[in-house]
C-alpha positions in Angstrom: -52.8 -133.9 -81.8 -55.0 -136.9 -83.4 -53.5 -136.8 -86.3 -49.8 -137.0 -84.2 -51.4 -140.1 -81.9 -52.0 -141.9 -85.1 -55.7 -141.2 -85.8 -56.9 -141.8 -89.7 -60.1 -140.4 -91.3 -62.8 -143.1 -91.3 -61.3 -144.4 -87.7 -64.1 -145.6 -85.6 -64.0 -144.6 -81.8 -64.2 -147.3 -79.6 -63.8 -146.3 -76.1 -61.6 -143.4 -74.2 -59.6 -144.0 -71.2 -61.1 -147.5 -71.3 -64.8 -146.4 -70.8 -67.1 -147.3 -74.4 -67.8 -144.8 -76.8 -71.3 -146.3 -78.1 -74.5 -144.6 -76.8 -72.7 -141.4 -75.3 -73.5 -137.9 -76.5 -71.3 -136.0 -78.8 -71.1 -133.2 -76.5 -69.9 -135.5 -73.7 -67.3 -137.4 -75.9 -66.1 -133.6 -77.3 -65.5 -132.9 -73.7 -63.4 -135.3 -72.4 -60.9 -135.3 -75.7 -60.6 -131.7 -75.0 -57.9 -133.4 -72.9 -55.4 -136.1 -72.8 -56.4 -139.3 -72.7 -55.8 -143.1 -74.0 -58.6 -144.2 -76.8 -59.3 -147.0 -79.0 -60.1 -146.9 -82.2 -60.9 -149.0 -85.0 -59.8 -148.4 -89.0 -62.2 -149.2 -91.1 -60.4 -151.6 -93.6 -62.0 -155.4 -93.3 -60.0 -157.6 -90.6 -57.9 -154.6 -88.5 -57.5 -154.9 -85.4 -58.2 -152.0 -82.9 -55.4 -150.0 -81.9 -54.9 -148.4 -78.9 -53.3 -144.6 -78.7 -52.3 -142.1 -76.7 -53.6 -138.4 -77.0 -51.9 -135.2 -75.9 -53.5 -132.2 -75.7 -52.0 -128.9 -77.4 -53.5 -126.2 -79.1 -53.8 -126.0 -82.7 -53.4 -123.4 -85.0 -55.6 -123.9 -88.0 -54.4 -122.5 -92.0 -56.8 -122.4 -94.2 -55.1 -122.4 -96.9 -52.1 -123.7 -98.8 -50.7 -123.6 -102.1 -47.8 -124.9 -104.2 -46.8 -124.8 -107.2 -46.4 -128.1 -109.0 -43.8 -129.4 -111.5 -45.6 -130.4 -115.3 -44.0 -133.1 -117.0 -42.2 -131.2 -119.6 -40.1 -129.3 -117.7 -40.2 -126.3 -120.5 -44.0 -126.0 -119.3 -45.5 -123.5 -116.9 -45.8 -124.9 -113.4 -49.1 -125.9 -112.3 -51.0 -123.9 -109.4 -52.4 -125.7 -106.4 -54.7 -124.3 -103.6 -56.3 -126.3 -101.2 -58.9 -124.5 -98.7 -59.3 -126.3 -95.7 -62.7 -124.1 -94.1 -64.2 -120.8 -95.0 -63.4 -118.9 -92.5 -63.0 -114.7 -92.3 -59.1 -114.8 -93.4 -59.9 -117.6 -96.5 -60.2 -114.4 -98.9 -57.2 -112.6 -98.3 -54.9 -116.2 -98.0 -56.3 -117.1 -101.0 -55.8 -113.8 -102.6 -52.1 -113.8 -101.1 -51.8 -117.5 -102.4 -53.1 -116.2 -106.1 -50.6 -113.7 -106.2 -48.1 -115.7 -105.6 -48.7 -118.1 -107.9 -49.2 -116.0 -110.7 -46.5 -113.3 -110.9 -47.7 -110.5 -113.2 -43.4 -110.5 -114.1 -40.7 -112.7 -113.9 -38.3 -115.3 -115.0 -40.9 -117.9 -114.3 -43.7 -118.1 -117.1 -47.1 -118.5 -115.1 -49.7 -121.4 -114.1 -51.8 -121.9 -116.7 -53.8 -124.4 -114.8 -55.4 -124.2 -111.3 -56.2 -127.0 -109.2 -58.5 -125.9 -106.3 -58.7 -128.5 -103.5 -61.7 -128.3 -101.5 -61.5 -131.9 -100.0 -62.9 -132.4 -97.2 -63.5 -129.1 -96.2 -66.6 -128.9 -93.9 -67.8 -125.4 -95.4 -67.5 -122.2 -93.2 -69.0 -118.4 -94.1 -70.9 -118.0 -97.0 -69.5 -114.4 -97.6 -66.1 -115.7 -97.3 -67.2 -118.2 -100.1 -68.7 -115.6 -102.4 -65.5 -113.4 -101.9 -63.1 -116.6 -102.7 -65.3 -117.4 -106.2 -64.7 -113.5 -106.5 -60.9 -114.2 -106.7 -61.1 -116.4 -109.1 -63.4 -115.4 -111.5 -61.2 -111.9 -111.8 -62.6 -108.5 -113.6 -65.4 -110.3 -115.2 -67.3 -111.6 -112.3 -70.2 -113.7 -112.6 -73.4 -115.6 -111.1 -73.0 -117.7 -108.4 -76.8 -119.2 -108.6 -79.9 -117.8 -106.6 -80.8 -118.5 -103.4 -84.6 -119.6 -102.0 -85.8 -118.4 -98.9 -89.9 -117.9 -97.3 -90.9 -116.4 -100.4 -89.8 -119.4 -102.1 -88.5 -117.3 -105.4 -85.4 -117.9 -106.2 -83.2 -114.7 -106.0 -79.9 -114.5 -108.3 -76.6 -113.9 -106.3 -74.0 -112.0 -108.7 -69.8 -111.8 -107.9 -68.9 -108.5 -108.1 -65.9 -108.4 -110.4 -62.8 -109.3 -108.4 -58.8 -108.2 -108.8 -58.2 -110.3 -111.8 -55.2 -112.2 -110.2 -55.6 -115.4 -112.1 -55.2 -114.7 -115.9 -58.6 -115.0 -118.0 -57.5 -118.1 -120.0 -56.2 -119.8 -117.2 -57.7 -123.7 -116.9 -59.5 -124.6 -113.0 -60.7 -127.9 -111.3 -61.8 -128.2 -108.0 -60.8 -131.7 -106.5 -64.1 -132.4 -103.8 -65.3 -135.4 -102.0 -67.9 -136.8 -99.7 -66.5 -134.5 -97.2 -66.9 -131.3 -99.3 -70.3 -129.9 -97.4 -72.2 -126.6 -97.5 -70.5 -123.6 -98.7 -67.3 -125.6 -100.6 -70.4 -127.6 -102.3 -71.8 -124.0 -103.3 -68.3 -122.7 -103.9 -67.7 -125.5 -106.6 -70.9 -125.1 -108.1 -70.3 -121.6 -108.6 -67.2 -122.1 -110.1 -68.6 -125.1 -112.4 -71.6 -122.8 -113.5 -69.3 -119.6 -114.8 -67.8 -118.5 -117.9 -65.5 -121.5 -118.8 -66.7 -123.6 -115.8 -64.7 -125.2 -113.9 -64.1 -128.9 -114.0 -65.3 -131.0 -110.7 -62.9 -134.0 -109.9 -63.3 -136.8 -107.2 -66.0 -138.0 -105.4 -69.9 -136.9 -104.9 -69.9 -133.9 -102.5 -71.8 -134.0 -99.0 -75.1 -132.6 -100.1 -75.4 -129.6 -97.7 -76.8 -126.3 -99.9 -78.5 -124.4 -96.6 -77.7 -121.9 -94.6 -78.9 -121.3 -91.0 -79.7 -118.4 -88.6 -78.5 -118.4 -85.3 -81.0 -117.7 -82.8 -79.9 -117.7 -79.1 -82.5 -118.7 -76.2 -82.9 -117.4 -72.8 -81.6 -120.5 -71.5 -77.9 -120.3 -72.9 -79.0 -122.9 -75.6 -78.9 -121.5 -79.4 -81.5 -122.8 -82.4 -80.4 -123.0 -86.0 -83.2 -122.2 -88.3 -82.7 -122.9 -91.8 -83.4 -119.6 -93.5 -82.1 -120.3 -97.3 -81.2 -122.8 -100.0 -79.2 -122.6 -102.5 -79.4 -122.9 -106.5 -76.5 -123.4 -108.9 -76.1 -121.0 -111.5 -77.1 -124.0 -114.2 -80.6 -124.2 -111.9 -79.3 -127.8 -110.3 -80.3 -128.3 -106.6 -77.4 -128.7 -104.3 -79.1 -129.9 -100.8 -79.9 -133.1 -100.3 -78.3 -134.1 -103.7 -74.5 -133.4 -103.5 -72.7 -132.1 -107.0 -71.3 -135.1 -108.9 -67.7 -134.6 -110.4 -67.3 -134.8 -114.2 -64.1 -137.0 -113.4 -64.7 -139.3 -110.9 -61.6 -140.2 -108.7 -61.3 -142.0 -105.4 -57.8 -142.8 -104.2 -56.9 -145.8 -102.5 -55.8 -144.3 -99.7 -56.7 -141.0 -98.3 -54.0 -138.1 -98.4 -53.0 -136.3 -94.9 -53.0 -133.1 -95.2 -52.8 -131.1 -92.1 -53.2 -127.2 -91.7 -50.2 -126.5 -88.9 -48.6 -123.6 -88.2 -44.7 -124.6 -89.3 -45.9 -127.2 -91.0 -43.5 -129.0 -94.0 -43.6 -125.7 -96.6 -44.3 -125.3 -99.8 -41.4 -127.4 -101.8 -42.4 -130.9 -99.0 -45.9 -130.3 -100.2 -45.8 -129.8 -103.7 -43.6 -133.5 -104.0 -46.3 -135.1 -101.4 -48.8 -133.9 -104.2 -47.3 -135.5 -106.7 -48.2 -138.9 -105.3 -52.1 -138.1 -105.0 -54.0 -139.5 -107.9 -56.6 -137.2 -107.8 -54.5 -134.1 -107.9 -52.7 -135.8 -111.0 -56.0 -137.0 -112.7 -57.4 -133.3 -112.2 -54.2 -131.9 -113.9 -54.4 -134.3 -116.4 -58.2 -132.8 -117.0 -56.7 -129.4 -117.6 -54.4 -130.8 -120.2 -51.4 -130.1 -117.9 -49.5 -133.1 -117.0 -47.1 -133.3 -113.7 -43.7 -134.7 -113.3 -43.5 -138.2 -111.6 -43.2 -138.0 -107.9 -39.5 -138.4 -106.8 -38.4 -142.0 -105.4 
């Protein structure tokens, strides 16, 4: 519904249904945009004006993932595979998995990917198990580390990917596409991949900085305390919290690319040509020696 009213990342809140925004709590503003109202916001390019727009409530169906395949620029190349997680939550694993097998048919007319592009833009993290399940996809029959993690004892203790279904060929190219938005377990999940067996290649901007998880511990008055029980450590021994991973290829596009995760949203073929247009997807495919077409019009 934001993203309908005309709301852009890096928009700053002004005031809702004319009241100001400053000084309130999060919890108070959450609760009134649960529902429609008029707000004012203001972009944060130099000299813009703040807009005024209307929102509409409506419920949202959240997809966590989607994938395309792209067109290279010889046209007598494989295409190249695209999947962009938007939050780890519990289904992340099997849509990925779904998304993998579609992208790389074990038969057929079409020869397969041999490039990945993993998008984990802006996504905010999610489970960790659903993170370590998703690297497990990838990294197919071999498996691999996925770093240690550090809790009371303060010794770090390896985590190891059981070997996974093997959907993605062994000598198939990957680069993860992050940014300042990529937080907590996408950070550990592109670490993870960086730090195996032909790492992967990190494209776009430094990550968040978030490599802790948290217990949930409900109190007797309804309220709920997060305790931060473990940190983790890539597989190459580099810190993740507090520090951010910094991409081999840094890319920062001049304007950010919409990408929303609706059910009966534009398909495959509309988002594979919107792709085409983002210069980080094309710099990351460029990385992976796999060139796309240019974008149509």
């Amino acid at each position: 519904p934001a993203a309908s009213a005309g709301v852009r990342a890096g928009d700053a809140l002004l005031s809702i249904d004319g009241r100001s925004a400053a000084g309130r709590p999060v919890e108070d503003l959450a609760r009134v945009l649960s529902r429609s109202a008029t707000i004012e916001v203001q972009s944060a390019t130099a000299g813009a004006a703040p807009r005024s727009l209307a929102l509409r409530a409506a419920a949202v169906s959240l997809h966590a993932v989607q994938f395309a395949a792209l067109p290279p620029a010889d046209a007598a190349a494989p295409p190249v595979a695209y999947v962009r997680i938007a939050a780890f939550n519990r289904l992340a694993p099997g849509d990925v998995k779904a998304a993998l097998t579609t992208l790389f048919p074990r038969r057929g007319a079409t020869p397969s990917p041999t490039a990945l592009l993993l998008d984990l833009r802006d996504n905010a993290g999610g489970a960790v198990d659903a993170g370590v399940d998703v690297v497990a996809a990838l990294l197919g029959k071999e498996g691999g580390p996925f770093g240690s993690v550090v809790g009371g004892a303060f010794t770090p203790e390896p985590v190891v990917v059981a070997p996974g279904a093997g959907i993605v060929p062994p000598t198939a190219r990957l680069a993860v596409l992050v940014n300042h938005g990529t937080a907590s377990t996408a950070e550990i999940v592109a670490a993870a991949l960086r730090g195996a067996s032909g790492g992967a290649t990190l494209v776009g901007e430094r990550t968040f900085g978030k490599g802790r998880t948290q217990r949930a511990q409900p109190l007797s008055d309804g309220s709920l305390l997060l305790v931060s029980n473990l940190r983790y450590i890539a597989p190459d021994g580099a810190a993740v919290d507090g520090v951010g991973l910094t991409p081999a290829t840094a890319c920062a596009p001049g304007e950010a690319v919409a990408s929303f995760f609706v059910a009966g949203g534009d398909g495959e073929a509309n988002l594979a040509e919107e792709l085409l247009d983002d210069p980080c997807v094309r710099a990351a495919a460029v990385e992976l020696r796999a060139p796309l077409r240019e974008a149509s019009g």
